[in-house]
N, CA, C and O atoms as CSV, one atom per row, in Angstrom:
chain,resi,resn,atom,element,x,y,z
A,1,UNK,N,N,201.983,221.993,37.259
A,1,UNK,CA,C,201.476,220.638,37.268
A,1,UNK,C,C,200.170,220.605,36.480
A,1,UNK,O,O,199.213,221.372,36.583
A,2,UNK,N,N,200.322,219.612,35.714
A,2,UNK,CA,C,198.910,219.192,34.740
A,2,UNK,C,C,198.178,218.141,35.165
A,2,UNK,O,O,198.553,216.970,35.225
A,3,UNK,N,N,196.532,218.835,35.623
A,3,UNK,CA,C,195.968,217.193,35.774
A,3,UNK,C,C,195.467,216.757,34.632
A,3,UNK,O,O,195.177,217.411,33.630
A,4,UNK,N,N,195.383,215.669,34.820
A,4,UNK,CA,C,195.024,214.165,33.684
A,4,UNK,C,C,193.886,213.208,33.964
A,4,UNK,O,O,194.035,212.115,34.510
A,5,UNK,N,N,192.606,213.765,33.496
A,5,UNK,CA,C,191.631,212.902,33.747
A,5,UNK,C,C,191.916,211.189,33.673
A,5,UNK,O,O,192.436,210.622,32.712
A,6,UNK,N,N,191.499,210.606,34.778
A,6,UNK,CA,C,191.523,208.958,34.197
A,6,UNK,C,C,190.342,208.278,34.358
A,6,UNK,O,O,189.665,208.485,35.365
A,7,UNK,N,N,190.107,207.750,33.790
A,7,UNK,CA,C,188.664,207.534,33.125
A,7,UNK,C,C,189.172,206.798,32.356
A,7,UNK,O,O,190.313,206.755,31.894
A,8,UNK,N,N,187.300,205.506,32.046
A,8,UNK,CA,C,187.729,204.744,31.148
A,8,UNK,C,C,187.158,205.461,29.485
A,8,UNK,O,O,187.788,205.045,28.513
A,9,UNK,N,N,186.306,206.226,29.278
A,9,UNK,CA,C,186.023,206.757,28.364
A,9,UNK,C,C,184.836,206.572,27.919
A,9,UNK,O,O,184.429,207.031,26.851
A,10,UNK,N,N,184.071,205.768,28.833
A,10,UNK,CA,C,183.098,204.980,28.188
A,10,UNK,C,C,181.997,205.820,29.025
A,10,UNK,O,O,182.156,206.100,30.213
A,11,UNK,N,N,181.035,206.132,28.383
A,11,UNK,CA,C,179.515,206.536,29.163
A,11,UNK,C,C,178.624,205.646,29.773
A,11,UNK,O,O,178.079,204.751,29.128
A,12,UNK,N,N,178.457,205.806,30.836
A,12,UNK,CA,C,177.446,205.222,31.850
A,12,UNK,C,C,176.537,206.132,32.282
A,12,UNK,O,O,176.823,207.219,32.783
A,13,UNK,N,N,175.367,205.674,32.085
A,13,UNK,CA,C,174.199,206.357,32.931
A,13,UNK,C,C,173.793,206.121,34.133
A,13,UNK,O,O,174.155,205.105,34.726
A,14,UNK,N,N,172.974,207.028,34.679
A,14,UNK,CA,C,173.208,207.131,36.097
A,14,UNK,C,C,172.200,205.797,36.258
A,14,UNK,O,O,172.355,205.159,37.299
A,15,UNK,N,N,171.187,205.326,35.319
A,15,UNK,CA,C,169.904,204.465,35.265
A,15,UNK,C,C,170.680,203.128,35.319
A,15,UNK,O,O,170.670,202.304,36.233
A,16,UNK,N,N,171.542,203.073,33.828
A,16,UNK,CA,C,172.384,201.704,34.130
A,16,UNK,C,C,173.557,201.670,35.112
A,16,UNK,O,O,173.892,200.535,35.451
A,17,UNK,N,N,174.371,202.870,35.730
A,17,UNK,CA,C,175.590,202.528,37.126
A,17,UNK,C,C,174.201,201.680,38.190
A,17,UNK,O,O,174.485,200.609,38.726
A,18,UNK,N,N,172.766,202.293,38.388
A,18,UNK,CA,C,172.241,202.026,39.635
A,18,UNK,C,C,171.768,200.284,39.180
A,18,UNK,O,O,171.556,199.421,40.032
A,19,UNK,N,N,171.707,200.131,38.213
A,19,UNK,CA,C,171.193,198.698,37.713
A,19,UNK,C,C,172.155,197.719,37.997
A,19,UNK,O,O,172.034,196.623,38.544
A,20,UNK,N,N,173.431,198.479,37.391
A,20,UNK,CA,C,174.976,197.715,37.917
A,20,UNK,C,C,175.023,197.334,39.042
A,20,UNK,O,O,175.405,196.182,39.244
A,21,UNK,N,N,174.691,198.086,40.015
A,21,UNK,CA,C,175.128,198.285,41.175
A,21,UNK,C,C,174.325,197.837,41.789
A,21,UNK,O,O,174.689,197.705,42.957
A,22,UNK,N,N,172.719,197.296,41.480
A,22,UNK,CA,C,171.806,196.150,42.298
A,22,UNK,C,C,172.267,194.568,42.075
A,22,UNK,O,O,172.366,193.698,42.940
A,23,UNK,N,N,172.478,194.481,40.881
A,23,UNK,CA,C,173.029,193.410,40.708
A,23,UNK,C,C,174.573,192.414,41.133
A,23,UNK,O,O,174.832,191.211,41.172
A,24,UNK,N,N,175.410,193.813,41.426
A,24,UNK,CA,C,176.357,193.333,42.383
A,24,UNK,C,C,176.124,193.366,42.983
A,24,UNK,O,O,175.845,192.189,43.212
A,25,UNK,N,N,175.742,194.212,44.286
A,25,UNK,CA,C,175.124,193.390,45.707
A,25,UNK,C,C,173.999,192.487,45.833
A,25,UNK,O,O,173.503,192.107,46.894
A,26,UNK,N,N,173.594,192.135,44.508
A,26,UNK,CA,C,172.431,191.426,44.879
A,26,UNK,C,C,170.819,191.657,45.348
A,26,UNK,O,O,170.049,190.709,45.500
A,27,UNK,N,N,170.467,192.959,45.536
A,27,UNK,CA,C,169.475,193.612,45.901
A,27,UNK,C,C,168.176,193.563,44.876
A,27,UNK,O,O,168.104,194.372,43.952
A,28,UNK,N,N,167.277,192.682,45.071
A,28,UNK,CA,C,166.298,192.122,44.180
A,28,UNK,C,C,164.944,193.605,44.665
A,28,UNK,O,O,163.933,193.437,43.984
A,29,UNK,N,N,164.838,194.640,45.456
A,29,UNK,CA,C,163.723,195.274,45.382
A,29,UNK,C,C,163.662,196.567,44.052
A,29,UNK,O,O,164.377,196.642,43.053
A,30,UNK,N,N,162.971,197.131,44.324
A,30,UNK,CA,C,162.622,197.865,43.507
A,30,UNK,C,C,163.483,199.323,43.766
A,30,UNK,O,O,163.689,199.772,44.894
A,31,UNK,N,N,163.912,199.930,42.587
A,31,UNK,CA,C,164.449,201.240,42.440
A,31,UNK,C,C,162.904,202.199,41.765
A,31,UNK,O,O,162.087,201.991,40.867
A,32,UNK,N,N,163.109,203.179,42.692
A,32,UNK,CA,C,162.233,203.768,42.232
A,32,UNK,C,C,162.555,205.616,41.874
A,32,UNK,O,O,163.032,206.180,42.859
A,33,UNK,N,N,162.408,206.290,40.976
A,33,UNK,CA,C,163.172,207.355,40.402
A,33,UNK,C,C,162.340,208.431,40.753
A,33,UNK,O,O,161.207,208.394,40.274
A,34,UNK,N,N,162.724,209.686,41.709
A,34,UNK,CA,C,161.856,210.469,42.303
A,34,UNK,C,C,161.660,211.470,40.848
A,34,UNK,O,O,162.330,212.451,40.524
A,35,UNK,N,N,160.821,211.010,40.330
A,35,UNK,CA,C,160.627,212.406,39.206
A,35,UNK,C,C,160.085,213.945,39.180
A,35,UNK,O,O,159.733,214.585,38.189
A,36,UNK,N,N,160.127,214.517,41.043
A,36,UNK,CA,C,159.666,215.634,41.139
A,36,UNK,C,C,161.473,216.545,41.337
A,36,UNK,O,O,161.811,217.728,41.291
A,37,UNK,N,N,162.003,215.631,41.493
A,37,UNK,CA,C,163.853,216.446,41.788
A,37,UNK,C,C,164.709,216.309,39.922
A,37,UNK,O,O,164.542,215.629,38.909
A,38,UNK,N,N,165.419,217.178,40.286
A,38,UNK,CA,C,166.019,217.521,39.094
A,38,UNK,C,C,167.022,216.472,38.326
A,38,UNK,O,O,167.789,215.971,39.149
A,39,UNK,N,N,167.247,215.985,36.974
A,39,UNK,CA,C,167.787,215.377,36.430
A,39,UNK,C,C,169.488,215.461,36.362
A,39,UNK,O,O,170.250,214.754,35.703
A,40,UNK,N,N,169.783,216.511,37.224
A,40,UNK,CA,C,171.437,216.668,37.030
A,40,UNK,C,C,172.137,217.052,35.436
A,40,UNK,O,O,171.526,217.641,34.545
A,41,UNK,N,N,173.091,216.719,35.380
A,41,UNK,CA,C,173.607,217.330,34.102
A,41,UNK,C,C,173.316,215.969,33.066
A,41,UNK,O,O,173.442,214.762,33.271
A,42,UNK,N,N,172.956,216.600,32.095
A,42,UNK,CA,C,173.081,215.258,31.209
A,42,UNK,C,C,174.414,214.356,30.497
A,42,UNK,O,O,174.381,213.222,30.020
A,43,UNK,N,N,175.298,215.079,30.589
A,43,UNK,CA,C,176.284,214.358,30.286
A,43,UNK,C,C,177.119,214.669,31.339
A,43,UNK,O,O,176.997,215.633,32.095
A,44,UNK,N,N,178.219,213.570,31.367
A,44,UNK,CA,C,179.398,213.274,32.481
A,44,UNK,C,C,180.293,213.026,32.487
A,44,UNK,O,O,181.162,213.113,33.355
A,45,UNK,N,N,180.289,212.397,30.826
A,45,UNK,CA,C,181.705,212.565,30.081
A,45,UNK,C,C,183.235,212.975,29.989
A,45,UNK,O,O,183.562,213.656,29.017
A,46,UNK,N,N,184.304,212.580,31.019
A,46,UNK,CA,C,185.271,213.437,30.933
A,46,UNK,C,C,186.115,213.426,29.712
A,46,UNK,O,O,185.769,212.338,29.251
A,47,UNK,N,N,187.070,213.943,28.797
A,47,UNK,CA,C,187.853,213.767,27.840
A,47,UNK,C,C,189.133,213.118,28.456
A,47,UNK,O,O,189.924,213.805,29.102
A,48,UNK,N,N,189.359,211.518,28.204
A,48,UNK,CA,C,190.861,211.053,28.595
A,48,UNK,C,C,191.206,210.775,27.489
A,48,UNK,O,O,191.042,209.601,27.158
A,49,UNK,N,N,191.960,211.957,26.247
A,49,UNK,CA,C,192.511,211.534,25.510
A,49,UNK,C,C,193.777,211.491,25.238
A,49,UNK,O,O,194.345,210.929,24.302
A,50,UNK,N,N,194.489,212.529,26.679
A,50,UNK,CA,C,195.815,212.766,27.563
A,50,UNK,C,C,196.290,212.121,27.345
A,50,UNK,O,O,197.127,211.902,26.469
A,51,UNK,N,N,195.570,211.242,28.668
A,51,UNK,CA,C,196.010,209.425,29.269
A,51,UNK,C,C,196.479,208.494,28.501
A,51,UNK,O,O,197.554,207.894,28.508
A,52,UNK,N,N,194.933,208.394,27.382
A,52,UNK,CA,C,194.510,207.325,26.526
A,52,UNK,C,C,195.920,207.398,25.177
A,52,UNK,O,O,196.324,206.455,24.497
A,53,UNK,N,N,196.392,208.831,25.155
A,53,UNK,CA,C,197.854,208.887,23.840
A,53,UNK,C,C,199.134,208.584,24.823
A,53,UNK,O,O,200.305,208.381,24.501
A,54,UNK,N,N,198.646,208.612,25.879
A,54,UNK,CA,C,200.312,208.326,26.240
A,54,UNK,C,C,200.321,206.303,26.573
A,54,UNK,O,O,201.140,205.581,27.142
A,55,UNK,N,N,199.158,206.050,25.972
A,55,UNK,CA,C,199.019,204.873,26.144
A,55,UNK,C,C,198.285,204.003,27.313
A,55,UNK,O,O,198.469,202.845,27.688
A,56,UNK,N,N,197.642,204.722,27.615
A,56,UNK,CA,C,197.261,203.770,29.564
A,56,UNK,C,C,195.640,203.516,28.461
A,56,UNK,O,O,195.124,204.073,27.492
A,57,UNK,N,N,195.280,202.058,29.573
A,57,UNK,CA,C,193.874,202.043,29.570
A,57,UNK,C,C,193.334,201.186,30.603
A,57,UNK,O,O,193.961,200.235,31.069
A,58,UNK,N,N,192.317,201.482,30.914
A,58,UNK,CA,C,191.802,200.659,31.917
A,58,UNK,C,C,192.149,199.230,32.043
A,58,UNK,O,O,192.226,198.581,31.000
A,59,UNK,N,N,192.386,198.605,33.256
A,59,UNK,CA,C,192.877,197.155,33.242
A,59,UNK,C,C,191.353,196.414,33.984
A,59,UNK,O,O,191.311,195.195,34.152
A,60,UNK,N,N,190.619,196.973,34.230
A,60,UNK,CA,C,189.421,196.896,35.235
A,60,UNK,C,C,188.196,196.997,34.936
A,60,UNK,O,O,188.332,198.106,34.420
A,61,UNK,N,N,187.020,196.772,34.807
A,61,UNK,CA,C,185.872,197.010,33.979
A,61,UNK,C,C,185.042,197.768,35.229
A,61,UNK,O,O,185.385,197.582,36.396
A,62,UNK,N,N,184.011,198.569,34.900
A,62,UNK,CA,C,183.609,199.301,35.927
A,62,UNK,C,C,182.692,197.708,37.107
A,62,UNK,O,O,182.654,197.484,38.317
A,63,UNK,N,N,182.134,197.004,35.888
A,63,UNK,CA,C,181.752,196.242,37.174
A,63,UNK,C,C,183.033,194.888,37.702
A,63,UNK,O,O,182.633,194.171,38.619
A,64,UNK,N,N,183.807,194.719,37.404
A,64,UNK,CA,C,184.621,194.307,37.979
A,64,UNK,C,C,185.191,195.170,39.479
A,64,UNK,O,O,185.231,194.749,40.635
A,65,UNK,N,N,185.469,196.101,39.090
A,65,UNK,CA,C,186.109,196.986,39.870
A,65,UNK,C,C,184.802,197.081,41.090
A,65,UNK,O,O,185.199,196.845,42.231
A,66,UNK,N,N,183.169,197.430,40.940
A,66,UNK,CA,C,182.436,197.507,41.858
A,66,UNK,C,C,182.090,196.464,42.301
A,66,UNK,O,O,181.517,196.727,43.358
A,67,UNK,N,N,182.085,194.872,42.049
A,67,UNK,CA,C,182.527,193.926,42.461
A,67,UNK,C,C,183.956,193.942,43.679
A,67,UNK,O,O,183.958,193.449,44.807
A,68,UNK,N,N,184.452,194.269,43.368
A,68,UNK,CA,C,186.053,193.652,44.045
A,68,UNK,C,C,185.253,195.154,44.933
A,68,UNK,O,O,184.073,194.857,44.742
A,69,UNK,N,N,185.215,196.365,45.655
A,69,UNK,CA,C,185.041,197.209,46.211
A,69,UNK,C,C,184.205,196.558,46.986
A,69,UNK,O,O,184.669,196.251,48.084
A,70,UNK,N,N,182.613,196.103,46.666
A,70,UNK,CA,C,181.815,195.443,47.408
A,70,UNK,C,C,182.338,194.523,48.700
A,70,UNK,O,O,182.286,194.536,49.930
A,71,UNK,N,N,182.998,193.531,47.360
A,71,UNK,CA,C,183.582,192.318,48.168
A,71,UNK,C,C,184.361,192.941,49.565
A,71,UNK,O,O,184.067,192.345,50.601
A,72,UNK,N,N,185.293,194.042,49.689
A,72,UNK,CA,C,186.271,194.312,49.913
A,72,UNK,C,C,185.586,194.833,51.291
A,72,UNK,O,O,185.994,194.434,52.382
A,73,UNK,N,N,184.577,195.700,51.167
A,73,UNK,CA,C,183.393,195.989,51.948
A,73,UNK,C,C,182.916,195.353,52.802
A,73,UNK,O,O,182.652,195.853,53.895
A,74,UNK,N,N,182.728,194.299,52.557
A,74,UNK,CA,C,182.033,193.036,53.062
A,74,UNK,C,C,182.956,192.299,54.211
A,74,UNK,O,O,182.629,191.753,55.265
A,75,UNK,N,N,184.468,192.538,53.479
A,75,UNK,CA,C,185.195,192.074,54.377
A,75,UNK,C,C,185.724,192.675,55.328
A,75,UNK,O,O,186.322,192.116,56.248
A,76,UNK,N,N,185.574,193.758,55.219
A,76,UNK,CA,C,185.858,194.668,56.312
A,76,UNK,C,C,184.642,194.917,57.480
A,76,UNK,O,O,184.717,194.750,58.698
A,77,UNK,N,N,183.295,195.461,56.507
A,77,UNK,CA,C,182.619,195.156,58.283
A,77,UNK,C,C,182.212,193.158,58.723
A,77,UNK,O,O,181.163,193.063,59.361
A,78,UNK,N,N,182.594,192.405,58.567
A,78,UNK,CA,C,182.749,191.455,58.805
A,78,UNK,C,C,183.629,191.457,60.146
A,78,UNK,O,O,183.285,191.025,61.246
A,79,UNK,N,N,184.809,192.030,59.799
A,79,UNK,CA,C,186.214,191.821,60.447
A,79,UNK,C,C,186.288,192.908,61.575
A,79,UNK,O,O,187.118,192.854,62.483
A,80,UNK,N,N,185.255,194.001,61.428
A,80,UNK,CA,C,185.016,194.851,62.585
A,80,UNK,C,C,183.403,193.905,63.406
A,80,UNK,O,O,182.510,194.612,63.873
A,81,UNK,N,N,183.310,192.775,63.442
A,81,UNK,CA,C,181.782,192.672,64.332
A,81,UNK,C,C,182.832,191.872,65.161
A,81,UNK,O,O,182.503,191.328,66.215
């Protein structure tokens, strides 16, 4: 068995996913970046060029997709109070 990265191909940083990701929930305070801990790897990049020749591509945009997850979130602890 062969795995097959899926991925949309596109690079995101960890600076703009967390920017993404205030703005879908809505969270107006401040992010603040501990600059005494380590930067992680610099790239994150997987290769989907597998996927991407046998024809697939994302139908979903990353913030679409963390949108609809949020939402989805929301409705669930809602539906547990």
């Amino acid at each position: 068995m062969e795995h097959v990265n899926v991925e949309s191909g596109k690079e995101v940083s960890i600076k703009e996913l967390v920017e993404l990701v205030k703005e879908v929930v809505g969270y107006e305070g401040e992010i603040v970046r501990d600059s005494t801990k380590l930067d992680g790897t610099p790239r994150k990049l997987m290769d989907s060029s597998k996927l991407a020749g046998l024809g697939w591509e994302p139908k979903v945009s990353l913030k679409d997709g963390l949108i609809d997850t949020y939402r989805r979130y929301l409705e669930k602890v809602s539906n547990e109070q």
